[in-house]
C-alpha positions in Angstrom: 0.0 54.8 29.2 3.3 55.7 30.2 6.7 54.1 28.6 7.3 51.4 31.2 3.9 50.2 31.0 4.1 49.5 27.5 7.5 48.5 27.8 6.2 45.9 30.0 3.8 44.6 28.0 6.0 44.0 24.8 8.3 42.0 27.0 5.6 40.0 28.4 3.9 39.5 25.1 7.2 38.8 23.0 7.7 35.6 24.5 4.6 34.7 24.2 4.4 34.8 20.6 7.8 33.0 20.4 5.9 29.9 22.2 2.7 30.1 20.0 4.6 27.5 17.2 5.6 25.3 19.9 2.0 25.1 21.5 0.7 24.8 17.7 3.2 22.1 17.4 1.9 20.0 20.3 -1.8 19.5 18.4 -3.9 16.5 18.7 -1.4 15.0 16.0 0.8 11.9 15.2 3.4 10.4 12.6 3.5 7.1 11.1 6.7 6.3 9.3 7.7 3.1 8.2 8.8 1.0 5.4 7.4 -1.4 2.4 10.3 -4.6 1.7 9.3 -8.0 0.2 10.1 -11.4 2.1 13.4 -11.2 1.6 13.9 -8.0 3.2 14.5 -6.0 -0.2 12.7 -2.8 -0.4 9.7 -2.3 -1.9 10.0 1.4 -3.9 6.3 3.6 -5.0 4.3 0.8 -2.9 1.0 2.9 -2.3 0.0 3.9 1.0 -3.1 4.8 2.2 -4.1 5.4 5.8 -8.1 5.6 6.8 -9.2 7.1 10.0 -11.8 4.9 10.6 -13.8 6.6 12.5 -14.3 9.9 10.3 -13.2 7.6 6.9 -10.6 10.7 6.1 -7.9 9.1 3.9 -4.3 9.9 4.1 -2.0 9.1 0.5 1.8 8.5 0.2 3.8 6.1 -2.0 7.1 4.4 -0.4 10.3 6.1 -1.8 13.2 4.2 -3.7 14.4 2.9 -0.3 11.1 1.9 0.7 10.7 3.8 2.9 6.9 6.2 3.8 6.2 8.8 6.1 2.5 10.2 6.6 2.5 13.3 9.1 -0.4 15.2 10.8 -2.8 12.3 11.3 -5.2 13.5 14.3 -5.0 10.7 17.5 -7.5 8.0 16.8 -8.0 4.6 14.7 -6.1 4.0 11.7 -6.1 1.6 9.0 -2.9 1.5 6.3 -3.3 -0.2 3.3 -0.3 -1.4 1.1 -0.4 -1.9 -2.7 2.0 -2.4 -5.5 1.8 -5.0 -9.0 3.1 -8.4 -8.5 2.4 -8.2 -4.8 -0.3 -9.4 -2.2 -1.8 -6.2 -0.8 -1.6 -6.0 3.3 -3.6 -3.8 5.5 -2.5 -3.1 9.6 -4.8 -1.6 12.2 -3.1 0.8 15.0 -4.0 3.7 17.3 -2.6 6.7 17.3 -2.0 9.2 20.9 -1.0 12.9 21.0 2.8 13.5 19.3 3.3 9.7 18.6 5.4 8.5 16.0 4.5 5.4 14.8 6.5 2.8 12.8 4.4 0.4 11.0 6.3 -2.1 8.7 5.1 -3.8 5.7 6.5 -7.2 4.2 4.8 -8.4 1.4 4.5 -11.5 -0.9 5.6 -12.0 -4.3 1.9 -13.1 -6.7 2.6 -15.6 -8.6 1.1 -15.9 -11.9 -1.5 -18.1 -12.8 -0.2 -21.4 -13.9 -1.0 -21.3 -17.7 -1.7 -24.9 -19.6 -0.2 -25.1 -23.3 -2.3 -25.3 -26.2 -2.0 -29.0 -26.6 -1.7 -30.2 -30.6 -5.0 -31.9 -31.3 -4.6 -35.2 -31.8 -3.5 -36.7 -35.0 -6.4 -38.0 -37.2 -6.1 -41.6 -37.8 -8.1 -43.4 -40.5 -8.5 -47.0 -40.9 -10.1 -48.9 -44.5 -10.4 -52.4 -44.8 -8.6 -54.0 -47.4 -9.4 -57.5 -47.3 -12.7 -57.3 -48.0 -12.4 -56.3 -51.2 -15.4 -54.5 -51.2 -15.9 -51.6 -53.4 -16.5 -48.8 -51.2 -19.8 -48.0 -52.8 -21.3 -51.2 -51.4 -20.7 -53.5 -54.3 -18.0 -56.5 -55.1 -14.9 -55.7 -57.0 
């Protein structure tokens, strides 16, 4: 092979290799991002996150960060349920589909639990004894 044909061939396959992390990059993948606040719009920080592909039941973890906020990359296109959990809130789950390179926001507002109402111990009630006195019976049956 002579020195132009190889020449040739490195600058044919040069930029071909250059493009190989772009075509890798374009992958039957999406991105959900989104954020976790309570109904007042206040952010919800280390909420747990978990996203099912519910076809093939794979399951994608995250936690929210201190501004709420959650990212979950690489998901393949399909079906998704996201689940939400974190104490002293109700839990929430949201359906969506995913296409090729789609970035998805998915926002979560959740509920305050309240605590189960608690009743107080009530004192029992006071003891009340009654005795006749008029009688003037002895109390072992007989008259005084």
């Amino acid at each position: 092979m002579n020195k132009i044909g190889l020449l040739s061939r490195v600058l044919v396959s040069v930029p071909l290799l250059l493009l190989l992390p772009a075509a890798i990059a374009q992958m039957d993948t999406a991105r959900i991002q989104g954020a976790v606040t309570d109904t007042t719009g206040a952010p919800i920080p280390a909420a747990a996150i978990t996203v099912t592909n519910l076809k093939t039941g794979a399951l994608f973890k995250t936690r929210s960060d201190g501004t709420g906020n959650f990212t979950v990359s690489a998901l393949p296109v399909g079906d998704y349920k996201a689940d939400v959990q974190v104490a002293g809130f109700q839990s929430q789950v949201q359906n969506f589909s995913l296409t090729v390179s789609q970035v998805k926001t998915i926002k979560f507002k959740l509920a305050a639990v309240r605590p189960p109402r608690r009743s107080r111990p009530r004192a029992p009630a006071p003891v009340v004894y009654t005795t006749s006195f008029s009688t003037g019976a002895d109390p072992a049956g007989g008259m005084a």
